[in-house]
C-alpha positions as MATLAB code, in Angstrom:
seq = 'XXXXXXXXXXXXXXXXXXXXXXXXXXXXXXXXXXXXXXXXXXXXXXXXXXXXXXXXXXXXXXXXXXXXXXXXXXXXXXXXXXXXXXXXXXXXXXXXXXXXXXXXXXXXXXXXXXXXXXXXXXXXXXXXXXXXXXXXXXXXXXXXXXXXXXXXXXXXXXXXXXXXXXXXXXXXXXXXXXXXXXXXXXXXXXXXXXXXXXXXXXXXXXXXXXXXXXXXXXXXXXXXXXXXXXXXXXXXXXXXXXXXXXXXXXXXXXXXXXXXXXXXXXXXXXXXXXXXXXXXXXXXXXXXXXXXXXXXXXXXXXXXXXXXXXXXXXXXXXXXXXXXXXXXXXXXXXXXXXXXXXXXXXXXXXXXXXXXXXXXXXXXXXXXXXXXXXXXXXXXXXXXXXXXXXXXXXXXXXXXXXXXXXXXXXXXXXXXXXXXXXXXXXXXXXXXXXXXXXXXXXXXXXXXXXXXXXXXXXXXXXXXXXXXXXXXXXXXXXXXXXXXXXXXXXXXXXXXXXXXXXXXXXXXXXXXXXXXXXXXXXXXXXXXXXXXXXXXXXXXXXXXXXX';
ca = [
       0.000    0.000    0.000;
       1.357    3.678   -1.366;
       2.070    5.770    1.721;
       0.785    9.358    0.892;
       2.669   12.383    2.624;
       0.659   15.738    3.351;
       3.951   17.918    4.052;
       4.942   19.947    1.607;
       8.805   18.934    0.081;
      11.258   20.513    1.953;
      12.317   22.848   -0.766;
       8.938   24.437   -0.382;
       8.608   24.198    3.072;
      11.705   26.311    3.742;
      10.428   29.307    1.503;
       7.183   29.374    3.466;
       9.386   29.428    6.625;
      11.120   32.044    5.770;
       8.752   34.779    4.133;
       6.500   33.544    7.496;
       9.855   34.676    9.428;
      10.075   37.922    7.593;
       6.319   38.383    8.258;
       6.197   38.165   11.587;
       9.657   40.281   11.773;
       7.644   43.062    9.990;
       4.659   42.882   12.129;
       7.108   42.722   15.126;
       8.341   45.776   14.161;
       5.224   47.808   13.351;
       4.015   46.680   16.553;
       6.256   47.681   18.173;
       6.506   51.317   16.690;
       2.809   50.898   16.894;
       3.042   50.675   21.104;
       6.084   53.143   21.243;
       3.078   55.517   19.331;
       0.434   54.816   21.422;
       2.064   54.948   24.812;
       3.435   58.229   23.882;
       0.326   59.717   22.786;
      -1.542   58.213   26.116;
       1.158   59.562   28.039;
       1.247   62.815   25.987;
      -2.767   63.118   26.493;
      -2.372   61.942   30.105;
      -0.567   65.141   30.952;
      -3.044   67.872   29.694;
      -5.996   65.934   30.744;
      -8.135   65.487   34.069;
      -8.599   62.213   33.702;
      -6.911   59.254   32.481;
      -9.790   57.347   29.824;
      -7.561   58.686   26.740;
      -4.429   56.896   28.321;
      -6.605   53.755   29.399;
      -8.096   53.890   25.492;
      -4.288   53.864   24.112;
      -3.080   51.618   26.590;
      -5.792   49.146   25.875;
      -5.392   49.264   22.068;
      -1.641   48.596   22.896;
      -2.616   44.988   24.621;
      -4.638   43.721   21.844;
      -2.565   45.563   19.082;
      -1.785   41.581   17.851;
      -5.287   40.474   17.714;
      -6.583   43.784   16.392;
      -4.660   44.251   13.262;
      -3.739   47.215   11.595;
      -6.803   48.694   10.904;
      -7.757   48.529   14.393;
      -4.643   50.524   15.319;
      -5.167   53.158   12.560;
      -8.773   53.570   13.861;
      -7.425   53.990   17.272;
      -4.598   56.246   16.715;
      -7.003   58.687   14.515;
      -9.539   58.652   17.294;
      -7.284   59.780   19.768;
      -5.372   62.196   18.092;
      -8.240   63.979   17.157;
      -9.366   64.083   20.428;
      -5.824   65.408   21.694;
      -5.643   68.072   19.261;
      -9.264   69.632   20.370;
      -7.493   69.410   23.911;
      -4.291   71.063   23.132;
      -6.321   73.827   20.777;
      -7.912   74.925   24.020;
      -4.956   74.612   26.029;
      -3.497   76.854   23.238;
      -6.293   79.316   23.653;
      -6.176   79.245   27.389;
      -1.918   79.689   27.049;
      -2.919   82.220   25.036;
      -4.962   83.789   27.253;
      -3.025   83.105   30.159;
       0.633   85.247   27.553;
      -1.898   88.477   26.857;
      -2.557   88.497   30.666;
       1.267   88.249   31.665;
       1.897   90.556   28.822;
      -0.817   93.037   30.506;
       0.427   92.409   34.340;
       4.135   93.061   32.569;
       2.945   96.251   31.158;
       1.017   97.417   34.275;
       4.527   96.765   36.318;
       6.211   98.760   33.984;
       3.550  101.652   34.008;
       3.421  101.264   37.782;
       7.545  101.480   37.796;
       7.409  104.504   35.164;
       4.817  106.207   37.141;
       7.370  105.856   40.550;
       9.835  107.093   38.621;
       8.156  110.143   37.721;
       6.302  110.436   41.326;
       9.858  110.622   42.534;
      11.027  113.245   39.911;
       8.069  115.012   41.047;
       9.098  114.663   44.446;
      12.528  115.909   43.792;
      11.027  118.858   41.955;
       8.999  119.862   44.583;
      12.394  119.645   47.023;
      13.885  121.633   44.541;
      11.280  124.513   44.460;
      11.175  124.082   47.884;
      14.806  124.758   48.884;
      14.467  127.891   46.179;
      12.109  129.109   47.800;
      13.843  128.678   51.163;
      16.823  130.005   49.499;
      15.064  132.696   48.076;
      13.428  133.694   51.501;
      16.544  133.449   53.168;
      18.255  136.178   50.898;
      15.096  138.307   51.240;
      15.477  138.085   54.765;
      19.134  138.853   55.072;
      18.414  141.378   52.578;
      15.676  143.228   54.938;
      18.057  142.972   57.777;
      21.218  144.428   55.963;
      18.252  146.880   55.420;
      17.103  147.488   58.591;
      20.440  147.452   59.748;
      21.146  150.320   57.436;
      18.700  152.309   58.758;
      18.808  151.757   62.495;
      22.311  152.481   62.156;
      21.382  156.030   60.060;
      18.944  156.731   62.306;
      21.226  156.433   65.379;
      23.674  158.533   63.407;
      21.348  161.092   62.868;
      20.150  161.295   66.435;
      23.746  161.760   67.655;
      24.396  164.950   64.751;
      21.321  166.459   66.596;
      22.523  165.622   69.858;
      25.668  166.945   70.163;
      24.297  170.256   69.107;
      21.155  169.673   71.244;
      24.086  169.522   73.840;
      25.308  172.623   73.663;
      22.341  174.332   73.095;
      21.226  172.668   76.908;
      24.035  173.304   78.845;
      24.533  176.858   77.251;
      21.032  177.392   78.607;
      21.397  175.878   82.256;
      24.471  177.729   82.352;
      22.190  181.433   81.744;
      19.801  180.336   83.932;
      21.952  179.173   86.623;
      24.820  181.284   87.760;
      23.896  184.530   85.774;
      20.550  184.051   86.819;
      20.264  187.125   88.786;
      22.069  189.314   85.686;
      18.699  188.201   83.445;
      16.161  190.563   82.384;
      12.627  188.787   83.061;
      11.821  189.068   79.045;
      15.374  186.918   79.135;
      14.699  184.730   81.335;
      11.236  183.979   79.912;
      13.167  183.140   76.183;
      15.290  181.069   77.783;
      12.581  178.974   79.534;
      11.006  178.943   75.985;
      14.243  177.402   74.610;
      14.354  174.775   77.767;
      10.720  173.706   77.011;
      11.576  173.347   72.865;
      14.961  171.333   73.755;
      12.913  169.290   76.579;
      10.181  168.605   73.216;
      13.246  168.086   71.059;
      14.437  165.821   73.183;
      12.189  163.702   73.861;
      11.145  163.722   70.239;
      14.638  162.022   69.657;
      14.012  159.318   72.328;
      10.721  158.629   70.682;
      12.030  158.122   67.164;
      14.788  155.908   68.649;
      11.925  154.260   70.658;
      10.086  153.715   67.716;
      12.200  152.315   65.455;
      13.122  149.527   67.628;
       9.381  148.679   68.147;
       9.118  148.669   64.336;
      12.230  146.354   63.845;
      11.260  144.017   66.594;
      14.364  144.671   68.469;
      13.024  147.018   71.530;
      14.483  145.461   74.886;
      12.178  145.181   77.845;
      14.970  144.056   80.711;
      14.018  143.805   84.240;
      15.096  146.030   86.527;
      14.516  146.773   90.335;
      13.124  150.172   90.300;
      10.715  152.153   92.771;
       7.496  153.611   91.359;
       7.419  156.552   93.454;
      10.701  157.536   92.904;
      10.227  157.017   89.312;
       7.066  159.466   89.241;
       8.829  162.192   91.002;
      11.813  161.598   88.203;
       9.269  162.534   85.933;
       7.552  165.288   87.444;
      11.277  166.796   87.834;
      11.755  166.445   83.857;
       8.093  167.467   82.844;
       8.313  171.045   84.727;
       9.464  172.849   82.301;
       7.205  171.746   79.052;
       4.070  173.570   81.181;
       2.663  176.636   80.396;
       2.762  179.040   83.204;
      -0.486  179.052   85.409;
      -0.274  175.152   85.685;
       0.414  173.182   88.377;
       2.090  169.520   88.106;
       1.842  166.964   91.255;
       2.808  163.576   91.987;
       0.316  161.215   93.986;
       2.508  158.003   94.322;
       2.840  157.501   98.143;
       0.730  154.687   98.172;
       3.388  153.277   95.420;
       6.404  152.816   97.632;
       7.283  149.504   96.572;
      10.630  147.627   94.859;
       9.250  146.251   91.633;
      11.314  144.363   88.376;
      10.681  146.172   85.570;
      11.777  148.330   82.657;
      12.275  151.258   84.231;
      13.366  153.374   81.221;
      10.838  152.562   78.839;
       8.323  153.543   81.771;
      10.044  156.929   81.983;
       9.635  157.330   78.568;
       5.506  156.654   78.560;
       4.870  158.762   81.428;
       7.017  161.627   80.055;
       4.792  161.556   76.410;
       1.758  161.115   78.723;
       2.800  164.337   80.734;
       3.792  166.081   77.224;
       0.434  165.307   76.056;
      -1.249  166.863   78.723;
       0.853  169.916   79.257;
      -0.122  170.363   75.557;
      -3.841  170.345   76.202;
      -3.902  171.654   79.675;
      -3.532  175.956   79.655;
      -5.163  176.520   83.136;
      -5.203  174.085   86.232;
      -3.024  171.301   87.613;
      -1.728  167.721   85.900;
      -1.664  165.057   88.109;
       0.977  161.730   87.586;
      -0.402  159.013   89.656;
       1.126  155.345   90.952;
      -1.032  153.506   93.153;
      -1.459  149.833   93.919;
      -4.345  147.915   92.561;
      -3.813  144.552   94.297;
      -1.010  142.484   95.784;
      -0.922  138.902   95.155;
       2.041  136.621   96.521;
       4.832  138.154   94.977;
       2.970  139.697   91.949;
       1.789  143.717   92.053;
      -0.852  145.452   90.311;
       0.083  148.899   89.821;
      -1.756  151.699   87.517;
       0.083  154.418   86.202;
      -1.816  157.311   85.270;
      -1.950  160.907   84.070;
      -4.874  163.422   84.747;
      -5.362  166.969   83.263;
      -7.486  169.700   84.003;
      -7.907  170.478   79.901;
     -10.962  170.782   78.285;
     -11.093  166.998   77.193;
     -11.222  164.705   74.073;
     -14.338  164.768   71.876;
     -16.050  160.744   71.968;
     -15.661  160.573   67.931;
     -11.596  161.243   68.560;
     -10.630  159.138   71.409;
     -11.117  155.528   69.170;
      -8.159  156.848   66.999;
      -6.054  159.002   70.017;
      -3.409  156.644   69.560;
      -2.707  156.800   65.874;
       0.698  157.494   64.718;
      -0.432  161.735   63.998;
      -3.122  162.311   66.354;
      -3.605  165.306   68.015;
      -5.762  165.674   71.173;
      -7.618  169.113   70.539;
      -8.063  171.663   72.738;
      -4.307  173.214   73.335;
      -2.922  170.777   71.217;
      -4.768  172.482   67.747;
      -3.135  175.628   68.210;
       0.509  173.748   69.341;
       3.316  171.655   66.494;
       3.179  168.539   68.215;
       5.280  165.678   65.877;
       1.783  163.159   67.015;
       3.581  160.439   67.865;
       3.960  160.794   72.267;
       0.560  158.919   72.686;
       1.510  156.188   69.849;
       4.776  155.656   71.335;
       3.072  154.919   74.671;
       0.829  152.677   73.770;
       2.925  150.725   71.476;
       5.270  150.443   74.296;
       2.083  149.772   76.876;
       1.382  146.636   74.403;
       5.025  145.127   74.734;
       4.685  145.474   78.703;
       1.844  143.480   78.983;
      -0.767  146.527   79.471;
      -3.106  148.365   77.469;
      -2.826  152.515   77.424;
      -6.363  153.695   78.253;
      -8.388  157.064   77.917;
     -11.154  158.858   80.129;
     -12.879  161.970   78.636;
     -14.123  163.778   80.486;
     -13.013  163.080   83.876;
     -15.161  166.014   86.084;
     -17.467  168.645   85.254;
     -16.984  168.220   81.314;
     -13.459  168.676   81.385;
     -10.247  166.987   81.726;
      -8.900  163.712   80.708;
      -7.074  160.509   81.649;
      -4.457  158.243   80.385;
      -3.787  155.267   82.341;
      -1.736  151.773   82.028;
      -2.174  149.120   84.595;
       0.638  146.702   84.759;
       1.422  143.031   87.072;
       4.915  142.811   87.986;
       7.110  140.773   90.293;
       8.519  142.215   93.601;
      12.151  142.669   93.190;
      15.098  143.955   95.331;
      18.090  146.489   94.483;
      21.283  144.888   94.492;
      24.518  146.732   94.977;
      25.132  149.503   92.107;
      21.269  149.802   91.651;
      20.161  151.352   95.460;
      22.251  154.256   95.146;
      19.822  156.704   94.170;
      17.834  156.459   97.499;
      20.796  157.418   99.549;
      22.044  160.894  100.760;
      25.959  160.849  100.584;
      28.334  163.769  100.745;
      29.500  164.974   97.220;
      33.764  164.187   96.813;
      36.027  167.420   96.760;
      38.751  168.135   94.935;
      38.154  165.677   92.355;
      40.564  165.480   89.747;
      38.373  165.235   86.639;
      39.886  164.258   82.848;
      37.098  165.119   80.111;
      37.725  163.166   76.806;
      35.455  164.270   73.326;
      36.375  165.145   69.977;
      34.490  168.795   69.759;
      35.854  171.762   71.213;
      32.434  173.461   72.143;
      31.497  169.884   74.522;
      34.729  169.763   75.803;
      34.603  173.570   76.785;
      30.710  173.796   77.962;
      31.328  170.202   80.027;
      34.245  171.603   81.857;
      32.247  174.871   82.727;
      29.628  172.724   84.125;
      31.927  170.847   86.691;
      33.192  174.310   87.812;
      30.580  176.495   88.033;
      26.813  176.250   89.906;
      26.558  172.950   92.502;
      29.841  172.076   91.810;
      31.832  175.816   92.288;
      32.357  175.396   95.854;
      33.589  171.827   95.725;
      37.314  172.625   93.389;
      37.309  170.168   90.813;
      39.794  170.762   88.891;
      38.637  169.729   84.925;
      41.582  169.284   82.350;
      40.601  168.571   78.643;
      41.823  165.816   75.815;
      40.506  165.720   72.675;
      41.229  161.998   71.688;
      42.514  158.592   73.272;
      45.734  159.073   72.817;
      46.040  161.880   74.171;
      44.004  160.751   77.394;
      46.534  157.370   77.270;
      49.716  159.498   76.857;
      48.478  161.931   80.041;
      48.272  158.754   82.068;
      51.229  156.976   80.979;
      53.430  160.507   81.880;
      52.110  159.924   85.679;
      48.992  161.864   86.008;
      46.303  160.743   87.752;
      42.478  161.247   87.815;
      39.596  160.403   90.087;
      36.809  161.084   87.406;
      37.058  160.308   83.422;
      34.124  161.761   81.324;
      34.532  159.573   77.974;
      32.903  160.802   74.912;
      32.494  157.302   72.587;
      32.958  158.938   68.964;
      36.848  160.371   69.242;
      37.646  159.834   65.270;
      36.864  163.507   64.631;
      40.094  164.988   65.970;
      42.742  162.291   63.914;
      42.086  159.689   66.994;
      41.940  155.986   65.947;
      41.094  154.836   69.556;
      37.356  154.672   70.397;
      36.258  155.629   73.661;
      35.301  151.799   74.440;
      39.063  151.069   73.442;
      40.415  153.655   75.119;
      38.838  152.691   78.445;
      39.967  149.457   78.036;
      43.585  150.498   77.926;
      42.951  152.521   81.123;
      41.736  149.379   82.801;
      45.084  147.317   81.788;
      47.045  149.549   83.355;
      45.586  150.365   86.191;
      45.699  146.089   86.575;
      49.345  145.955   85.581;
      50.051  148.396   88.536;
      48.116  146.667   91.132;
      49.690  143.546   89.962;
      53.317  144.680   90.160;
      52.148  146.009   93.949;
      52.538  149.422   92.900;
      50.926  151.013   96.328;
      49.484  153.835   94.699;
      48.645  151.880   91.757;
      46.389  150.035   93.733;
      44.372  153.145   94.280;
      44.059  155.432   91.132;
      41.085  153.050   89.780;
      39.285  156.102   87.853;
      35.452  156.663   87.824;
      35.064  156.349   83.922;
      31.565  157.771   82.862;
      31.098  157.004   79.113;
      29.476  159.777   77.318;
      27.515  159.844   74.190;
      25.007  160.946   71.742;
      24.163  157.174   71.043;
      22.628  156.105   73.977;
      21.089  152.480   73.054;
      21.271  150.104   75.639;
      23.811  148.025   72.924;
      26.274  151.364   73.112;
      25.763  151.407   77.114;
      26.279  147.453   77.318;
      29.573  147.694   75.227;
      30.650  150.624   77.599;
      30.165  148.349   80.738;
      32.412  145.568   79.199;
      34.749  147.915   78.050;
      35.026  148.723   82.171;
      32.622  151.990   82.535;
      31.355  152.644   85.321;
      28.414  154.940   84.442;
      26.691  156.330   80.945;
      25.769  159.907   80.494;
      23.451  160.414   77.003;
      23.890  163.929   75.552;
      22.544  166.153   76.538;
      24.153  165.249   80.334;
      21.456  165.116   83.230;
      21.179  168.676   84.752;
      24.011  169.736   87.548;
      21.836  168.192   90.387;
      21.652  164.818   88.742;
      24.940  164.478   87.165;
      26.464  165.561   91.004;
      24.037  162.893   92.324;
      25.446  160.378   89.942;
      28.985  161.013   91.108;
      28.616  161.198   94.400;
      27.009  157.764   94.951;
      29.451  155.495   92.829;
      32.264  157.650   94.456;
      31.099  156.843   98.090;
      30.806  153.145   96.945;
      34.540  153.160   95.367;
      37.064  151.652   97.373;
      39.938  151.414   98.414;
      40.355  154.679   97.664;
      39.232  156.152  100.824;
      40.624  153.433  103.198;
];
């Protein structure tokens, strides 16, 4: 029996092997691409998804990628990349969305930095303007000071020109109406109380105008002083008698005043003096009255009012709201007088700076009459030593050996006729005369010595370098040097040095004490009584002259 064989001969079975082989190499390899494909793409569509179904899908066609065939693959590999590109077209349009709003928060930090940038310019600016107009205020003040220094220094200038005549013109005067009193006519005499009244006005014209431009300037000095308000009144009164008309009385009620207060004592003087000048102006029959009396006491603090009463015929109601302008006159006397209109501003200005308020009552009795009154609150103070001289009596020096230093002939000739002649004939002074501070320096250093030095402060006039400050300063070294080297007589020709000057602000009067003055005469000098009054004291305080 034939044995039939199914197998194919092995020629033929080996080509079917191998194109089977290459087969299966080739789908090996697709696959395989095939899976590296899909797993990226799941992975790939993992990442910009929520969930994970795309990646299971992908995953899922990659385990039956064998069984499924090609197409299945294909079908699978369109399906989700369609799917993946709608998801990364709206991730696009949300990165896009998400680039325009970094762009926009990029261009807001910019515009936020550029608008710094220019806040801080601004700033700067503004500094800038701002120190200009510092700058600029700075120069304008400097400028108004240089100014005002200008004209403070003009105006003290100008007051000494008109005091240094005003000085001779006073003392020629006194001089007339003291010793040759009795060889006067009574027409004479009556001129030359005319010219003492018009030099009394003159003068205290110039203290208001020095007065006033240190209230204007902001520079007046209100120091406090230990002075007694009685004494002070009758200081006034004693000053005021001669701007009264005859028939016109002037009294001082201030007994109930006799107290040590700390004030300004000159700057008083000087209210109460306009306040009397106003009244002798308006007052042609009658009395004037110059009151001090205390209001109320409380601990250490005093109320005291100050006041002036006339016996004129008064101050209309429509005038007395604007009595204290700068040119206001008072009426009755007044219209018919040349007043300057400024006694009565002065006061009140200077009534202001004190504290007080300068007051007016018209009429004061039966119509008539006014009165002008300040009340002030000031401390209880004491005199120390220097400053209670004026209340005691003390024997005038003799034989005082006087040296009178100034620059003009005529107040270096008048001056020495005043210590010789009137209260002071009888006590032998004996008055010698230099005319600059050299020449007072070179007197000294050839051994002569003097008890009293009157020491004018302006000595240029005459070819002098040395002011009087300077000059008294050189008097003071030596008199030192020769109480150092134990020089026994040395130690007791210490002069009195009384400065002496038509500028008489209390800067020139404070430079004067520093320089080593003792005392300060203003021109005109006090009258004979005073300036004798003024000697005596600081010459019965000097020691050790008298030991």
């Amino acid at each position: 029996m034939a044995h039939t064989c199914l197998c194919p001969p092995p020629r033929e079975l080996a080509g079917s092997d191998k194109r089977a082989r290459r087969m299966a190499v080739y789908q090996l390899v697709s696959a395989a691409f095939m899976i590296m494909h899909l797993v990226s793409l799941g992975l790939y569509a993992a990442r910009f998804t929520e969930t994970s179904e795309i990646a299971y899908g992908l995953i899922f066609t990659c385990l039956f990628m064998s069984r499924g065939g090609t197409a299945l693959c294909c079908v699978s590999i369109f399906h989700v990349t369609a799917e993946s590109l709608a998801f990364l077209e709206l991730q696009n349009a949300q990165l896009a969305e998400d680039v325009e709003r970094l762009e926009q928060e990029r261009k807001r930090d910019q515009m936020k930095q550029h608008n710094a940038k220019l806040y801080t310019r601004s700033l700067e600016a503004e500094r800038e303007v701002e120190r200009q107009r510092e700058a600029a205020l700075k120069m304008e003040v400097l400028h108004k000071s240089v100014l005002l220094k200008q004209e403070t220094d003009f105006t003290a200038t100008a007051l000494h020109e008109i005091r240094n005549p005003l000085n001779g013109i006073v003392q020629i005067v006194e001089y007339l109406m003291g010793p040759l009193k009795n060889e006067l006519t009574p027409n004479v005499a009556t001129e030359l109380r005319s010219i003492v009244q018009c030099s009394d006005h003159l003068l205290l014209f110039l203290k208001n105008v020095l007065s006033l431009d240190k209230i204007l300037s902001g520079t007046m000095a209100l120091p406090c002083k230990a002075f007694n308000p009685a004494e002070l009144c009758q200081a006034v009164k004693t000053m005021s008698k001669h701007s009264v008309q005859q028939g016109v009385t002037i009294e001082a009620v201030c007994e109930e005043a006799e107290v040590v207060l700390c004030g300004a004592p000159l700057q008083l003087n000087l209210m109460l003096l306009n306040l009397m000048s106003n009244a002798a102006k308006n007052t042609a029959q009658g009395r004037i009255v110059l009151g001090a009396t205390v209001v109320r006491e409380t601990g250490n603090v005093v109320d005291i009012k100050f006041s002036v009463t006339d016996t004129g015929p008064g101050i209309p109601v429509d005038m007395q709201k604007g009595i204290f302008g700068m040119r206001s006159q008072t009426g009755g006397v007044a219209e018919q007088s040349k007043g300057f209109g400024i006694g009565l501003n002065i006061a009140s200005k200077l009534a202001v700076l004190m504290g007080s308020e300068l007051l007016v009552k018209s009429p004061v009795a039966d119509g008539k009459g006014s009165e002008f009154s300040f009340t002030m609150s000031l401390e209880k103070g004491e005199f120390t030593e220097g400053e209670d001289e004026a209340v005691e009596k003390v024997e005038p020096p003799v034989g005082l050996r006087v040296l009178v230093v100034d620059d003009m002939e005529m107040n270096r000739k008048l001056l020495k006729r005043r210590l010789e002649v009137g209260v002071f004939k009888d006590l032998m002074w004996q008055v010698e005369l230099a005319f600059t501070g050299e020449q007072a320096i070179e007197l000294m250093d050839a051994g002569r010595v003097f008890d009293l030095i009157v020491m004018d402060e302006n000595l240029q006039d005459e070819g002098g370098v040395l002011t009087g400050t300077e000059t008294t300063r050189l008097i003071r070294e030596r008199e030192l040097m020769k109480s150092i080297e134990g020089d026994e007589a040395g130690e007791k020709e210490r002069a009195l040095i009384f400065g002496f000057s038509g500028n008489c602000t209390p800067e020139d009067q404070a430079r004067g004490r520093e320089s080593g003055q003792d005392w300060f005469w203003a021109k005109p000098p006090p009258n004979s009584e005073q300036a004798l009054q003024d000697v005596s004291r600081l010459w019965d305080k000097k020691s050790p002259r008298e030991m």
